[in-house]
Backbone bond lengths (Angstrom), bond angles and torsions (degrees), N, CA, C in turn:
res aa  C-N    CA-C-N  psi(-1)  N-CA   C-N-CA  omega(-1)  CA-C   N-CA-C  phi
1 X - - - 1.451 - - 1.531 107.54 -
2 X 1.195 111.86 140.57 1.473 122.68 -166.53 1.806 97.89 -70.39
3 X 1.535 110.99 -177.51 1.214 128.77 176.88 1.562 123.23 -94.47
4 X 1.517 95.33 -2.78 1.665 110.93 -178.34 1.780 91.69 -120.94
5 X 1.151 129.54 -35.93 1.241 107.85 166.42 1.538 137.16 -63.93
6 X 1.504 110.82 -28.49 1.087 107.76 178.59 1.877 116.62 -69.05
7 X 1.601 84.37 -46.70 1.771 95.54 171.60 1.363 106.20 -41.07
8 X 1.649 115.97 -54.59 1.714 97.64 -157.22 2.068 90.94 -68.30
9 X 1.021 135.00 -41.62 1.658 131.37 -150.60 1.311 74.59 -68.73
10 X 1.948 147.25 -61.44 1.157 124.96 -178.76 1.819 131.39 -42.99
11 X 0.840 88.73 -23.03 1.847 95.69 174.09 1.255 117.92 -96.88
12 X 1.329 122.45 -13.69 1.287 132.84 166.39 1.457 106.21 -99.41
13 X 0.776 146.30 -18.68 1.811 146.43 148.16 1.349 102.96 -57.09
14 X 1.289 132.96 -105.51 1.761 127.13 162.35 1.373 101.04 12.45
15 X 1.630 124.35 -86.20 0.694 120.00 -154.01 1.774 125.97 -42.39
16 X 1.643 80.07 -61.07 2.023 98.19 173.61 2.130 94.62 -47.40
17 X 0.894 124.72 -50.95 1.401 125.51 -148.11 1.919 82.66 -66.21
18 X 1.091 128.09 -70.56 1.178 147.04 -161.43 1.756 100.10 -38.20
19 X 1.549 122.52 -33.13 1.240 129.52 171.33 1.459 133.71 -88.76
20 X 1.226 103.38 14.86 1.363 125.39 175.09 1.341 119.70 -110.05
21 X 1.493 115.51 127.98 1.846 112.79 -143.23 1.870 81.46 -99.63
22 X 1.783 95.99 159.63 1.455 108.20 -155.93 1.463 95.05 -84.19
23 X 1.181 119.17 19.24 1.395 92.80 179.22 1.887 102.83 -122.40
24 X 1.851 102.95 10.16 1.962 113.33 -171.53 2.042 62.96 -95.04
25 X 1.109 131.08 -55.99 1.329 122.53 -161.13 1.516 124.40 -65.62
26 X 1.129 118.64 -7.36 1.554 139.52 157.59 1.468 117.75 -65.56
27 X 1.552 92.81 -45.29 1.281 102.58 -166.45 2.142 112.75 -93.19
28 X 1.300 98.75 2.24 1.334 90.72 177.27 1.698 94.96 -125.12
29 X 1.094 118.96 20.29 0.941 121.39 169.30 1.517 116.64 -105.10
30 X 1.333 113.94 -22.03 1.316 132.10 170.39 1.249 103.01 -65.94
31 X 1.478 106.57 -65.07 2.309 110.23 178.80 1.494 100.22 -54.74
32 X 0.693 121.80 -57.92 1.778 100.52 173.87 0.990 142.11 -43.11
33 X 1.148 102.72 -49.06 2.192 129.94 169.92 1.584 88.83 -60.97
34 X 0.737 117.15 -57.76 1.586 114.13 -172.52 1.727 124.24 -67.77
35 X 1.191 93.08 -44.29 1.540 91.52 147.03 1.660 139.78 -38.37
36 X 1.245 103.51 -71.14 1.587 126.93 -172.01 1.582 99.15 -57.98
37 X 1.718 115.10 -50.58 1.047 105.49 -175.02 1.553 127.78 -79.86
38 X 1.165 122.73 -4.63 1.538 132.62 149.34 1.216 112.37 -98.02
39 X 0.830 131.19 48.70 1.560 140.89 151.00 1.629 111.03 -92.85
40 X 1.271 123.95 151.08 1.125 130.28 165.59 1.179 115.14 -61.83
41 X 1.337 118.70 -71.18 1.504 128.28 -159.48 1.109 92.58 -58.45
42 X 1.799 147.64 -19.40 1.258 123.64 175.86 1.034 128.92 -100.18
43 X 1.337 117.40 -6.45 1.504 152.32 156.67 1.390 98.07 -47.20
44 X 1.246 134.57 -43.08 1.995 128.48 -152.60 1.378 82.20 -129.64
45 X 1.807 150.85 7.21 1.796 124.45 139.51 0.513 148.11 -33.41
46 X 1.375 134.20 105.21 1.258 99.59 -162.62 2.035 99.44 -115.74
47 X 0.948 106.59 41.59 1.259 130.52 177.72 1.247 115.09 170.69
48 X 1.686 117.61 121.91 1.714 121.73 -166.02 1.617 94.76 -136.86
49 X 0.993 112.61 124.86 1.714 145.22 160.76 2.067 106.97 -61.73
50 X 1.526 113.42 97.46 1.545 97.49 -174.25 1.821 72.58 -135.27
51 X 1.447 82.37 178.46 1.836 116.19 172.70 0.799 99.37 -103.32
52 X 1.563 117.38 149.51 1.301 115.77 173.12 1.740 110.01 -98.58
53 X 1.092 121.85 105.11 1.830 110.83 -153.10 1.791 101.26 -56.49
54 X 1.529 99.58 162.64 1.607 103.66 170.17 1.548 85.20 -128.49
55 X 2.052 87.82 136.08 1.802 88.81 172.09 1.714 127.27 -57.16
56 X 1.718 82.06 -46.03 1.218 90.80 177.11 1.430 124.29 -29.70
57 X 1.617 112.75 -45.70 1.421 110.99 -163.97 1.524 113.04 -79.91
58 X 1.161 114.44 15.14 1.449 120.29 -131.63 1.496 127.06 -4.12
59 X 1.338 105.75 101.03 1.441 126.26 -143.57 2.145 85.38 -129.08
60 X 1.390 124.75 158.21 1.192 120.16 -168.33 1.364 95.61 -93.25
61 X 1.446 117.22 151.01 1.852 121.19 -170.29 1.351 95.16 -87.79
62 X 1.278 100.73 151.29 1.374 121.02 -149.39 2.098 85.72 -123.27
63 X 1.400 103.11 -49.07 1.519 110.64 -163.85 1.759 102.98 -22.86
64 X 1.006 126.08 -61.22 1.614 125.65 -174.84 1.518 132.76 -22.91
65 X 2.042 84.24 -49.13 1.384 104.86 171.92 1.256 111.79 -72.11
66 X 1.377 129.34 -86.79 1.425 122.08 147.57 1.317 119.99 29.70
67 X 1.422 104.28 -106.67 1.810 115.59 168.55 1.711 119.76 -32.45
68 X 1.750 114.77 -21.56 1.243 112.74 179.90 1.611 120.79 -78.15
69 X 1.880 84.79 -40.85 1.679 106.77 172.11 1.375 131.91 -50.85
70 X 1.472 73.38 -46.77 1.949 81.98 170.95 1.347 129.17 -97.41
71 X 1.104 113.02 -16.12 1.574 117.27 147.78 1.628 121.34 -46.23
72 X 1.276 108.85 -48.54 1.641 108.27 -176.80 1.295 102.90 -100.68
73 X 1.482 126.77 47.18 1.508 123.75 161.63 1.680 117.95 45.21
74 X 1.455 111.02 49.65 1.128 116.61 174.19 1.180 99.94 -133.38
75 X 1.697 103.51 179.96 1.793 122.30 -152.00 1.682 93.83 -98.03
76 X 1.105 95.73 150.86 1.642 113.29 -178.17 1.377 123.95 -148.33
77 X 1.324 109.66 128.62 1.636 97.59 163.34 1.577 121.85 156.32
78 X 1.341 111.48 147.96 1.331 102.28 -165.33 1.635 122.96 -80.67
79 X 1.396 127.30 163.04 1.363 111.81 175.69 1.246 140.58 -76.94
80 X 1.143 151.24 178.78 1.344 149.21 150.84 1.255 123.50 -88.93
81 X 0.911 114.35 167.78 1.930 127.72 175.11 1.215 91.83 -50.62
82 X 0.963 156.60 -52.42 1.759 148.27 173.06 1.819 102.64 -50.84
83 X 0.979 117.53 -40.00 1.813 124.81 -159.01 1.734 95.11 79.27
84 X 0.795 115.32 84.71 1.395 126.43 -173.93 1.953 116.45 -151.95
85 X 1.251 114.61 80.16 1.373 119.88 -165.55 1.488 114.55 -15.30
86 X 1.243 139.20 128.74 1.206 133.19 155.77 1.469 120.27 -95.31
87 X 1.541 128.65 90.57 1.285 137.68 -140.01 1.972 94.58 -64.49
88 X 1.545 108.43 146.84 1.210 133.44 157.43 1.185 135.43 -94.22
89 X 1.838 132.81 84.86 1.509 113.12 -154.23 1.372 104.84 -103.48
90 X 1.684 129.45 -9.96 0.918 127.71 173.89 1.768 120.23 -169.15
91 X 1.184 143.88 136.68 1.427 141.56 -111.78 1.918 82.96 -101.30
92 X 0.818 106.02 -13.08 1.942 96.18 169.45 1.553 119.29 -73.74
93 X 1.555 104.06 -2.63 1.726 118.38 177.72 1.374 91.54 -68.01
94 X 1.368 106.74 -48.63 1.814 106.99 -158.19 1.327 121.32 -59.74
């Protein structure tokens, strides 16, 4: 994909995101969070790779997971420009 295509699908993503009221984005952010964390496979991680969302971007909240991870003494954290974990040891990093 070109360097002008992605830009325009990025400005047309924003855009759609930007029309979605903060409280449909609470709320599908909740079914998600709620998802992942009754899931099996995330149930037996014992190290999980998340984003840490920015509202700003309106990006889906992540905090739930997070707070779950580190509650049960497991590894956390998002990647770098390498994809290379950037470890999470406690939610005042964020």
């Amino acid at each position: 994909m070109s360097k002008e295509v992605k830009s325009e699908v990025r400005k047309e993503v924003k855009a759609e995101l930007r029309k979605i009221s903060q409280e449909k984005m609470s709320e599908e952010s909740s079914a998600i969070q709620t998802q992942i964390l009754s899931s099996e496979d995330f149930a037996h991680a014992r190290t999980v790779g998340v984003y840490v969302h920015c509202a700003k971007l309106r990006e889906v909240d992540t905090s739930r997971i997070v707070e779950s991870i580190l509650a049960g003494g497991r590894r956390c954290g998002p990647a770098d420009t390498s994809y290379r974990m950037i470890p999470i040891n406690h939610l005042n990093l964020l």
